[in-house]
C-alpha positions in Angstrom: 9.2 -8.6 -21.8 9.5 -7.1 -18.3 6.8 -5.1 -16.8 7.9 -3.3 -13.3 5.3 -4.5 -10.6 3.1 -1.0 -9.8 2.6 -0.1 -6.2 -0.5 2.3 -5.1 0.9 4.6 -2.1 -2.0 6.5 -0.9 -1.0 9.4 1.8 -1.8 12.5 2.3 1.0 13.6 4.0 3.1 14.8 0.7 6.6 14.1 2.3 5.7 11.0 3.0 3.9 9.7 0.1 6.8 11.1 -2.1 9.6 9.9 0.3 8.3 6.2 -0.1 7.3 6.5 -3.8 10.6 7.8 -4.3 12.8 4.7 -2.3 10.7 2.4 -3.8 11.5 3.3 -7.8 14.6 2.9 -7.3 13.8 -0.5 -6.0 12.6 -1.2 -10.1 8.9 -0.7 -8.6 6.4 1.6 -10.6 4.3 4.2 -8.8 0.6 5.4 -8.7 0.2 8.0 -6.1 -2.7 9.0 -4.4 -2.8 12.2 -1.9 -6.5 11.0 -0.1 -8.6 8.6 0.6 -10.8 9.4 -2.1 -8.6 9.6 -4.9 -7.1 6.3 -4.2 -10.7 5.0 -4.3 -11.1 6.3 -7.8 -8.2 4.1 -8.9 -9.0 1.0 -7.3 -12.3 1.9 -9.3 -10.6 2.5 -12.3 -8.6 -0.5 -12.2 -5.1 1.2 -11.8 -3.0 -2.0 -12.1 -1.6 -2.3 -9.0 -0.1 -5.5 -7.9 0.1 -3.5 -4.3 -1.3 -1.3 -2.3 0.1 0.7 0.8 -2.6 2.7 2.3 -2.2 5.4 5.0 -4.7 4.2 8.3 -5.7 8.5 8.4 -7.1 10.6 5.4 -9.6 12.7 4.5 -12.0 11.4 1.9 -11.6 7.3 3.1 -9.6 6.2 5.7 -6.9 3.5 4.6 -9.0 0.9 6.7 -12.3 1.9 4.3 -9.7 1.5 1.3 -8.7 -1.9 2.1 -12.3 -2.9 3.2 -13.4 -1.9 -0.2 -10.6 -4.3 -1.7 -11.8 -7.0 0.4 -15.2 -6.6 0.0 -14.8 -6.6 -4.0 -12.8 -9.5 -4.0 -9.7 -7.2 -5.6 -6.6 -9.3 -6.1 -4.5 -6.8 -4.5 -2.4 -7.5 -1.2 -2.4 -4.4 1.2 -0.1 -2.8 3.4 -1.5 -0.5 6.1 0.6 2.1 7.3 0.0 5.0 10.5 1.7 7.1 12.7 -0.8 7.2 15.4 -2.4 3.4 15.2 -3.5 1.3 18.3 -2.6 -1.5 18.2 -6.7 -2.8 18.1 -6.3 -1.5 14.7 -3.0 -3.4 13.9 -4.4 -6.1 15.0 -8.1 -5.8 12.5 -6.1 -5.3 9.5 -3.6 -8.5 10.2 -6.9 -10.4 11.1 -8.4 -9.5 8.1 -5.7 -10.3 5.8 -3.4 -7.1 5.3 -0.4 -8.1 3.9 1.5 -6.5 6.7 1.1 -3.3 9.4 3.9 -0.7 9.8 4.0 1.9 12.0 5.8 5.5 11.2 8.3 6.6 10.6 9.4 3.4 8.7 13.3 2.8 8.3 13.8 2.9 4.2 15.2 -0.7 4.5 12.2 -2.2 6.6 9.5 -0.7 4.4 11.4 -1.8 1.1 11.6 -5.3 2.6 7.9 -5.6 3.6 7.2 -4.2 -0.1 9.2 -6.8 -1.7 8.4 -9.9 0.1 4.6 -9.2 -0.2 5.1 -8.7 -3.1 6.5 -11.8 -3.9 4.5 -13.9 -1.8 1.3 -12.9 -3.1 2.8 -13.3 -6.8 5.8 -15.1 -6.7 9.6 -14.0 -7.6 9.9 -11.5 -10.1 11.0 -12.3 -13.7 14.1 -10.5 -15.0 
């Protein structure tokens, strides 16, 4: 039996957040949203089933840097993709060294940020069934 692969998009910028969630259903991808930092740390907590995570770098509540700290630092088997409009590159460069899955900077063409999905996806857990 298939079961889509589920994707955490935590934003708080609602265009955004529901722009992305919305390109990347239709990519065969299921959605968990989160509109701050801190309700995207109450589903890592809860164990939401995501097999990826795209965190926003500025939020209220945690930052996407805390958020993929906290993944780290719980050992969460969860490849991460940071995302910002305003990043230095200083910060690019932390979340690479420390294992983020990729860095994108806004606004993301639909085709780039569907393709950095999908292969980190796949690299962290291989091709997808069908």
């Amino acid at each position: 039996m298939y079961t889509p692969r589920r994707i955490l998009i935590a934003d708080d910028d609602s265009d955004i957040r529901l722009g992305a969630s919305d390109l990347l259903a239709n990519s065969g991808l299921e959605i968990v949203q989160a509109a701050d930092g801190s309700q995207a740390m109450r589903l890592l907590n809860e164990g939401c089933g995501a097999h990826l995570a795209l965190f926003d770098i500025q939020m209220p509540g945690f930052t996407g840097l805390e958020l993929f700290q906290h993944v780290i630092d719980h050992k969460l088997n969860l490849p991460c993709i940071l995302w910002s409009g305003d990043a230095t590159a200083g910060t690019e460069q932390f979340a690479l060294e420390r294992g983020a899955s990729a860095f994108l900077h806004k606004p993301v063409p639909p085709k780039i940020l569907r393709e950095r999905v999908l292969a980190a996806l796949e690299q962290h857990w291989g091709p997808r069934a069908n």
